[in-house]
Structure formats: C-alpha cells, structure tokens
C-alpha positions in Angstrom: 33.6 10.7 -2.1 35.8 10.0 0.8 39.8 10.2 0.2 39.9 6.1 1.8 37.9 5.4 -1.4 40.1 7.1 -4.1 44.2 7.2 -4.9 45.9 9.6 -6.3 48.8 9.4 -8.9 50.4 11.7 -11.4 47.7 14.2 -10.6 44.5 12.2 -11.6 42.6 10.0 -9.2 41.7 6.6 -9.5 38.4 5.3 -8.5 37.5 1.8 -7.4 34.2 0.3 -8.9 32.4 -2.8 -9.0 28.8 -3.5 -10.5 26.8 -7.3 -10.7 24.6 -8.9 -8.7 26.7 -10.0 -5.6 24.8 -13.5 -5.5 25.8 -14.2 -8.7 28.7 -12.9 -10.5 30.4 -9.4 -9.9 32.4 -6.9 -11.9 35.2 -5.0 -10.3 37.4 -2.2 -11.5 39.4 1.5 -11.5 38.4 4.1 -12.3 41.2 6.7 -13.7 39.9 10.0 -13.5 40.8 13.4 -14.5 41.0 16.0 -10.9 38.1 18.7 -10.8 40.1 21.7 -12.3 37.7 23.9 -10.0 38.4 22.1 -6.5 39.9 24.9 -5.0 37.3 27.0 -6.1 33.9 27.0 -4.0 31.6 28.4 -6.6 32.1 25.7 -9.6 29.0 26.4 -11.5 29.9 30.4 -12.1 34.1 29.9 -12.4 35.2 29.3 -15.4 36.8 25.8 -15.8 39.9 24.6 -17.5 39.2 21.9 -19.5 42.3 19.0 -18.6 44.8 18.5 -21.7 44.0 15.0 -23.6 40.6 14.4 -22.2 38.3 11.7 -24.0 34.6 11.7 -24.6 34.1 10.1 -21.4 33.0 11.5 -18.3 31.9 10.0 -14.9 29.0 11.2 -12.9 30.4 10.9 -9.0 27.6 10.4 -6.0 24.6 10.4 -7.8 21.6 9.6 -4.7 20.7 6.4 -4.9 16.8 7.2 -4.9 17.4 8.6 -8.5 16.1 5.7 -10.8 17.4 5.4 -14.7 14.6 7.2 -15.6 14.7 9.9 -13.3 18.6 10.0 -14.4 17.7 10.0 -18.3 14.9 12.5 -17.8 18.1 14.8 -15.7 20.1 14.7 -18.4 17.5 15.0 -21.6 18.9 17.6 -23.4 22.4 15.6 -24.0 20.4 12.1 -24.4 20.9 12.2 -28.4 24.5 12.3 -27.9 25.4 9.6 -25.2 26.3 6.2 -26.6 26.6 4.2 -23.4 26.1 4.4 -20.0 27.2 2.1 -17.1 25.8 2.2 -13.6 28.6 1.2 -11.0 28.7 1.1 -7.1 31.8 2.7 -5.5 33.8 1.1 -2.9 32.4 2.0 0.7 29.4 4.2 -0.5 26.1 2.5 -0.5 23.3 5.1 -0.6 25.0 6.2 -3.9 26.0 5.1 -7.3 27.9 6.6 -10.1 27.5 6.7 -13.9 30.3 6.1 -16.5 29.1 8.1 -19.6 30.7 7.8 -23.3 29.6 10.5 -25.9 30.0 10.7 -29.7 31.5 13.6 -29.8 34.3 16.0 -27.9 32.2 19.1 -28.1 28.9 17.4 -26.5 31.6 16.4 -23.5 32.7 19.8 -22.6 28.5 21.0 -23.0 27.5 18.6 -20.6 30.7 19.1 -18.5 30.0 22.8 -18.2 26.2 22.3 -18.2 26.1 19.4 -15.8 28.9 20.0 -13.2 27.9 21.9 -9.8 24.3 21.8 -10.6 21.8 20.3 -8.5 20.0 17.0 -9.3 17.1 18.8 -7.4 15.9 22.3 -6.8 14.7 20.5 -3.4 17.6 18.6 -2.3 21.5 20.0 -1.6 23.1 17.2 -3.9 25.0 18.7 -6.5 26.1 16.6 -9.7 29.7 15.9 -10.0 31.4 15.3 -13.3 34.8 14.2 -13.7 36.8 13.6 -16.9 37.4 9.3 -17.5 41.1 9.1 -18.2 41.0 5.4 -18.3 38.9 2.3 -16.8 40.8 -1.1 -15.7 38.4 -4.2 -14.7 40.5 -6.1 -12.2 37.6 -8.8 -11.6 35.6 -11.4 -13.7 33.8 -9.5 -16.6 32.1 -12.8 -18.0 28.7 -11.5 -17.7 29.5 -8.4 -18.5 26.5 -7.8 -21.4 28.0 -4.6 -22.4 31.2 -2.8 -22.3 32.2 0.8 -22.9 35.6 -0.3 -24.2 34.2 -4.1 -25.5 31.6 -6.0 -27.5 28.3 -6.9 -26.6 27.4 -10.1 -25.1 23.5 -9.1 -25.2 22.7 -8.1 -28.8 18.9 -7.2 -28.5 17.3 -5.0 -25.8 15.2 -6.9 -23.2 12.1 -4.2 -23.5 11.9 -3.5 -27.1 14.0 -6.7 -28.8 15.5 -4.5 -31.1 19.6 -4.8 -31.3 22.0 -3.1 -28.9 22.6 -0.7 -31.7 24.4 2.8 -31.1 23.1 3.8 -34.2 19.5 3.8 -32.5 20.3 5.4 -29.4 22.3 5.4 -26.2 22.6 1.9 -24.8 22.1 1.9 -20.5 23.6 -0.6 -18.5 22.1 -1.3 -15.0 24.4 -2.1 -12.1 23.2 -5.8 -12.5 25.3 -5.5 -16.1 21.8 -5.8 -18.2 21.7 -3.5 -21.2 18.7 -1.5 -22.4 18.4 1.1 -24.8 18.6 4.7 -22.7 14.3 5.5 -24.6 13.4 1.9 -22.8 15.0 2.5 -19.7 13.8 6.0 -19.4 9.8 4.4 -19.3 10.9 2.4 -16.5 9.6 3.9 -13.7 11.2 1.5 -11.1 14.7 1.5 -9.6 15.2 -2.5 -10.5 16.5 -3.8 -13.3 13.4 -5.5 -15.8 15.2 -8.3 -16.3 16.7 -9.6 -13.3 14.3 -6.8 -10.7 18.0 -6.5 -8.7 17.4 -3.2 -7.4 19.9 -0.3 -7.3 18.9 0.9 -3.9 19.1 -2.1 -1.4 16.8 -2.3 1.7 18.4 -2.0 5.1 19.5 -5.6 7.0 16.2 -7.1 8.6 16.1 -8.2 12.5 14.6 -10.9 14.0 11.3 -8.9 15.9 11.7 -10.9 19.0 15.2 -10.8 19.6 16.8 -8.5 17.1 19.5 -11.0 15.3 20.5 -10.8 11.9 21.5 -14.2 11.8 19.6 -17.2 9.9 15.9 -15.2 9.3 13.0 -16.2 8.1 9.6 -13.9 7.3 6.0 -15.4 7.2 4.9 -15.5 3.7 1.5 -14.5 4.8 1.8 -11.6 7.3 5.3 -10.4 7.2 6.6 -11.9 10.7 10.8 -11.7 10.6 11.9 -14.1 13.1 14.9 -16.2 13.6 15.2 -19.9 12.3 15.9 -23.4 14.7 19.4 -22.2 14.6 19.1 -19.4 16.9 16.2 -19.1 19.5 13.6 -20.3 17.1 10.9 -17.4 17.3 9.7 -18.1 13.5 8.0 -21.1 14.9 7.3 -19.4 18.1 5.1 -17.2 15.6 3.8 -20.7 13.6 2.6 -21.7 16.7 1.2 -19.0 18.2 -1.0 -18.1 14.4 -0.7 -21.3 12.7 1.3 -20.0 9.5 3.1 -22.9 8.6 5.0 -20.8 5.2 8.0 -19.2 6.2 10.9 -17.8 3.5 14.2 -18.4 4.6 15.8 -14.9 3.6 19.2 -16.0 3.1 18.1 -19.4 0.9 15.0 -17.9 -0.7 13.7 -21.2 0.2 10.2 -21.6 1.2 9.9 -23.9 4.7 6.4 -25.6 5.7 6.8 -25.8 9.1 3.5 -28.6 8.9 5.2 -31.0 7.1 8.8 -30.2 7.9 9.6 -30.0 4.8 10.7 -27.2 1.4 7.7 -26.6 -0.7 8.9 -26.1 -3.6 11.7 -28.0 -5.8 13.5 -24.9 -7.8 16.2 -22.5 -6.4 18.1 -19.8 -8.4 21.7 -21.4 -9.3 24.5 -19.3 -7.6 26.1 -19.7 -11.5 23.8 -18.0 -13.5 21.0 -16.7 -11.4 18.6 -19.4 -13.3 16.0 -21.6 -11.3 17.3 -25.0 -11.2 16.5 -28.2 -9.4 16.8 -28.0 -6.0 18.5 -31.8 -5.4 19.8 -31.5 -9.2 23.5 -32.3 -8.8 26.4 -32.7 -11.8 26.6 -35.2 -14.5 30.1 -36.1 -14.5 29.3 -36.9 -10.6 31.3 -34.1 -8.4 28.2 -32.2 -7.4 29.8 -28.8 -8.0 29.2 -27.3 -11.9 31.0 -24.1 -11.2 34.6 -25.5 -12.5 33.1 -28.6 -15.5 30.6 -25.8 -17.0 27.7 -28.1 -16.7 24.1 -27.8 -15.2 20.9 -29.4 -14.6 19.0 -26.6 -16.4 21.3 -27.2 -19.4 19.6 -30.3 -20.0 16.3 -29.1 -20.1 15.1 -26.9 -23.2 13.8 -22.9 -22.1 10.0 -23.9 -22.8 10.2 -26.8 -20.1 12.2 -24.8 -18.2 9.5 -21.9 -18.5 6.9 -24.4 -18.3 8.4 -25.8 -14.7 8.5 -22.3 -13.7 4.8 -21.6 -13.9 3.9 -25.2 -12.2 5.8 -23.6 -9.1 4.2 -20.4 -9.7 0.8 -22.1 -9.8 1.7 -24.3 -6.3 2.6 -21.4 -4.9 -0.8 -19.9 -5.6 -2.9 -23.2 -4.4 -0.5 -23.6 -1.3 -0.9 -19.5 -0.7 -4.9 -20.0 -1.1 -5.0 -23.0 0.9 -3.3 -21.6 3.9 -5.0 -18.4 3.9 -8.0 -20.5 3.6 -7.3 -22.4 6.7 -6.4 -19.2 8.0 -9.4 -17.5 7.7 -11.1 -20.7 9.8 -8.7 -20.0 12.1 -9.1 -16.5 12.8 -12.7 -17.3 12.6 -12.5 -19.6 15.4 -10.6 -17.4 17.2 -13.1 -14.2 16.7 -15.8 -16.7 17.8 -13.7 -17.7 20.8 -13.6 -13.9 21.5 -17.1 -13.1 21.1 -18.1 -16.3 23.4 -15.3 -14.5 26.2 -16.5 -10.7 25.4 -20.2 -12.1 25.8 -18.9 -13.6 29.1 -17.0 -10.5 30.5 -20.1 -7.9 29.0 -22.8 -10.5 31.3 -20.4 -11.0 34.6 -19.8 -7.0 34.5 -23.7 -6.5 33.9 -24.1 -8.9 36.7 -21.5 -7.2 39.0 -23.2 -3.7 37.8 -26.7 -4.5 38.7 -25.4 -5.9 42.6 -23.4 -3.0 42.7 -26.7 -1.0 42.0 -28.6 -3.0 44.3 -26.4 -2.9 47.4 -26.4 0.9 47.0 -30.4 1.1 46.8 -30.4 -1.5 49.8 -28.2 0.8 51.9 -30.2 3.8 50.6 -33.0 2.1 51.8 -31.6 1.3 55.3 -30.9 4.5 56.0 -34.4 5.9 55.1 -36.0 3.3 57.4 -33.6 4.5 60.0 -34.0 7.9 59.4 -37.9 7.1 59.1 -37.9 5.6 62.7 -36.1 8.6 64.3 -38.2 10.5 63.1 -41.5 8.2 64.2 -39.7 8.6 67.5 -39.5 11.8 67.7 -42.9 12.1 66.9 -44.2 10.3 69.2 -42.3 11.9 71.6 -43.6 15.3 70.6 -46.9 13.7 71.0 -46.7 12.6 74.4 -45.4 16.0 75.5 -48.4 17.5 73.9 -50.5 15.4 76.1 -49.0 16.2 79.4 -48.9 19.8 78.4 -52.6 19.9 77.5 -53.3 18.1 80.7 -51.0 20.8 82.6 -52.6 23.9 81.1 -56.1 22.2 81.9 -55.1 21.8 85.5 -53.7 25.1 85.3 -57.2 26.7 84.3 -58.7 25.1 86.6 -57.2 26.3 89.5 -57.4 29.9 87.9 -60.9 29.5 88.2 -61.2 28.5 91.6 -59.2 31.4 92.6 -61.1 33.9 90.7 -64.6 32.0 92.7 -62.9 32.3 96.0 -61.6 35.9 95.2 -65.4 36.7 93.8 -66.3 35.3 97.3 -64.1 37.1 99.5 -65.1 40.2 97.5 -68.5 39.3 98.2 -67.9 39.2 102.0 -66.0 42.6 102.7 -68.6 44.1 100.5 -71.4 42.7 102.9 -68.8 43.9 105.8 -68.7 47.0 104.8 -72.3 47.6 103.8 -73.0 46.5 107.5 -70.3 49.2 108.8 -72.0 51.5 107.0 -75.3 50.5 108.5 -74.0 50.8 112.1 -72.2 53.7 111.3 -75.6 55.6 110.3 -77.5 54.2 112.8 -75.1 55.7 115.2 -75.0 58.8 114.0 -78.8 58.8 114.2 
C-alpha cells in the first residue's frame, strides 16, 4: 500500500475502503488497523512477532492480486476455513489491480495461527506477492450502507444464500461477502470458479477502458453486437456507423447506457434498462407515479408495481427478441457476406482471366521475337552460304584454268625436250661422221 492511501494515528493506521457496485450503490469506510510489529524487520516469516496488546479476532488481508478469485482465496486459506465466520471483500482507495479481505474468526487462538501462518507467505510459489495480514482495530463506514447484505459488526439484510438457499447462518459456516455486498456461504463461494459475483456477475477484476478503433476516444462508445467493432457514437466522429455502413451491422451497444441502438430503424431495440436504484431491469420510458420523474428521493418504481413472475416473465420476452433480432441480423448477414464473396469470386475470376490473358501475350511476344531472331539469324546464315558457294565456283573454275595451263606447259616443255634431243642426236651424227 502506498503511504497517500493510509493515515497514521496513535500508532495504528487507518485504511480507507469502499466496496458496491459503483452504478448502483457504494459502501465506503476506515479501516483502523493494528502496525506490522515486524516492519522493521526484512525477514517476517522467520522473526518472531509480537503479537499487539488488545487485538480482536479480526484481521485484514492487505494487497491480495486481483486475479485471485474467492475460490482461489478460500482454497489459500483452507486449513483456517472452519474457523472464519465472515469475510468481506473491499477495494482500497487508489489501488485497482488489488483487493483486500476483512476476516472475523471465532476464536483468539485461530487469529494468532493464521497471523503467524499466513503473514509473509506467498499467495504463489510462482509469483513474488506475499500475503499481508494486519490486526483490525476498528472499522467506521462513512458512506451509505443500505445495501449492505452483510455486516461484520451488523445484521443481515440477506438471510439465505443465493447458491444453496440455506440461511446466512454462522453456525453452518463462514459467510463471504463479494465486493458487490452479496453474501454467500465461504463452501458455495469456494465452487465458484469465476471472479464475478453469481448474483449480480459484477466482477472483482475490471477490464481496462476501451477506445474507439478508428480514432482512439474514450468518449460516448459503442461495440457491434455482432463482431466486436468499438467505435465512437454521432457525438464524436461517428465511426460506429462508419462500420454499419461499411458491414451492414445495424446492432450496436452503447457501453456507457447498456442500451442496444438499431442503427436501421433509428431506434432502441429493446424497452428494459437496469434502474440506477436498485440495479433491477425496469421500463425504459417508465417514469414516477406521484409525477416528478425521479424515484430516487419518493422510494417508488415502475418495477414495484409489477409482481417478480411478470417481471421475470418480461425479462425472458427481451431475452427471446434479443435472440430473433440476433438470428435475423446474422441471417441477413450471412446474405451479405455471401454477396460479397460472390462479388469477389466474379472480380478474382476477372483478375485470374486478364493476368492469364496478359500471360499468354507476354508468352507470345517472347516466342515472336525468338522467332524473329531465328529467321534473321537463319538468313545470315543463307547468305553466308551462298556466298561460300559462289566462291567455290570461281575457285573450281580457277584451279581448272590453273591445270590447264600446267598442262600446256608440260606439252611445250615435252616438245622443247623433244627438239634438243633431235639437236643433239644430229650433233652427234655430224660429230661421227667427222671423225670418220
């Protein structure tokens, strides 16, 4: 806890507490509190404590994690369940992922057990929260305690528990009550698995502010009832119908109202709201009978004129609109998004045959100029050919010539050969005849 949160005076510390539903009624008080006798000592679970002079049977459980549900709380503390007689779950001042537990036990000696068993440990061998009990000097309620269904130092305004409908009796066991100030017997509340209350389902742990999607406000919200959509309402820049436009889901749950708002025919859908006085469904045009349209100060109410079985009955009419309207949009819905895949398989069929179309020119413009370029490389080459040819020709022709004129030199060599040989046979001749 943070010193702004807690006074001192005459060496104990006083606490400020409130518990309710905010919306409808809220509970606020001190806390007087006995000092940890080990606060100067940084190992409390292995010191020794001193046990304060005049301390009651009732103790307060400081910072327990908000994630804890009663059961998970009851199941902590199990071994000292048989000797609690009431519980209270209160909100501190300032602190909101944490709650604290006002606990009264039958007896002095169970106190100090759980005091000594309880104090320092850890709620979880996987988490660094320890548990931190105090001894209750005193509790003051400074705010309206008319709804108040249980008190630790008061009667019951709740006689029978809400799960079992057996009486708020100590006798049968501890008595829990939520920090929506509903009583349960401790055995009930332990089997309740969830961290809201069964009768009112006000949860302990509230969920973080939402934001408009679009534009991030806080201000004036509404969220589709059919896909979740958070988007600002005609106050602001509109971007919940933005979004009814753009999907055609006309429901959309004004967060601050609860109100559901059909955006088709501008209009509520539904005629019951929870009354601000007692949390109850009533009317949503209903005003007062003595004629000054406010009940909170003359006690009176529409749903006080009604008996619970209409009431009840009312209840499930809305329930069963709801359900018709719910099936009925997502009917229309489903068309929708039917049209709409249709719509896209007409535009992917489109794309897949202008691509395929756009492919196969592609394909064909490259063939074409693969083919061009063959025919021109064909042609060179017929040139070249033809070329080679001709020059074939004329050498054939040359190398004819060529032979030709070889051969009329070797005749006319043969010849002149021919001639000296007769020249000198015929010098020979003379030259014997001359010798002779």
């Amino acid at each position: 806890m943070d010193s702004g949160d807690r006074s001192s005076h005459g060496g104990t510390q006083a606490f400020p507490f409130s518990s309710g539903n905010p919306r409808i009624e809220e509970t606020r008080g001190l806390m007087h509190l006995h000092p940890n006798p080990n606060h100067n000592n940084s190992d409390v679970s292995t010191s020794a404590p001193d046990l304060p002079v005049g301390r009651k049977p009732l103790v307060c459980v400081l910072g327990v994690p908000n994630h804890m549900t009663y059961a998970d709380f009851c199941n902590f503390c199990g071994s000292f369940i048989q000797h609690i007689e009431e519980m209270r779950i209160v909100r501190n001042d300032g602190v909101e992922d944490r709650y604290s537990i006002i606990i009264r036990f039958d007896h002095q000696d169970s106190t100090d057990d759980f005091y000594n068993h309880f104090n320092g440990k850890s709620f979880s061998s996987l988490e660094a929260e320890i548990c931190q009990v105090l001894f209750t000097i005193d509790i003051q309620y400074t705010g309206s305690i008319e709804h108040v269904q249980t008190s630790l130092a008061g009667p019951t305004d709740q006689p029978t528990c809400a799960v079992c409908l057996e009486r708020l009796d100590q006798d049968m066991g501890g008595i829990l009550t939520t920090i929506c100030n509903h009583s349960f017997h401790c055995s009930c509340i332990s089997k309740w698995t969830d961290s809201s209350c069964p009768v009112c389902r006000y949860c302990q742990q509230q969920p973080e502010k939402s934001t408009c999607i679009v534009c991030g406000t806080t201000e004036n919200l509404c969220i589709c009832v059919i896909c979740g959509f958070v988007g600002c309402g005609r106050n602001k820049d509109s971007h919940a119908i933005g979004h009814w436009k753009e999907t055609q889901h006309c429901y959309s749950l004004e967060m601050e109202t609860q109100r559901v708002w059909d955006y088709v025919k501008d209009n509520y859908v539904h005629r019951l709201i929870l009354s601000k006085t007692d949390g109850k469904p009533v009317e949503l045009n209903s005003h007062c009978v003595h004629g000054n349209g406010s009940c909170e100060n003359c006690g009176c109410s529409a749903d006080s004129e009604i008996s619970e079985a209409i009431l009840q009955s009312k209840v499930e009419n809305i329930v069963s609109e709801y359900n018709e309207l719910l099936a009925s949009q997502l009917e229309s819905q489903r068309l929708y998004f039917e049209s709409v895949l249709q719509e896209m398989n007409v535009e992917t069929d489109k794309i897949v045959s202008e691509m395929v179309e756009k492919t196969d020119s592609s394909k064909q413009q490259k063939l074409q100029a693969k083919l061009n370029k063959s025919m021109a490389e064909k042609k060179f080459i017929d040139d070249i050919n033809e070329s080679l040819l001709e020059n074939k020709k004329l050498w054939e022709a040359k190398i004819l010539e060529m032979e030709e004129r070889e051969k009329n030199v070797l005749r006319l060599k043969d010849r002149k050969i021919q001639k000296l040989e007769e020249q000198v046979s015929y010098i020979n001749l003379l030259s014997i005849l001359g010798d002779s």
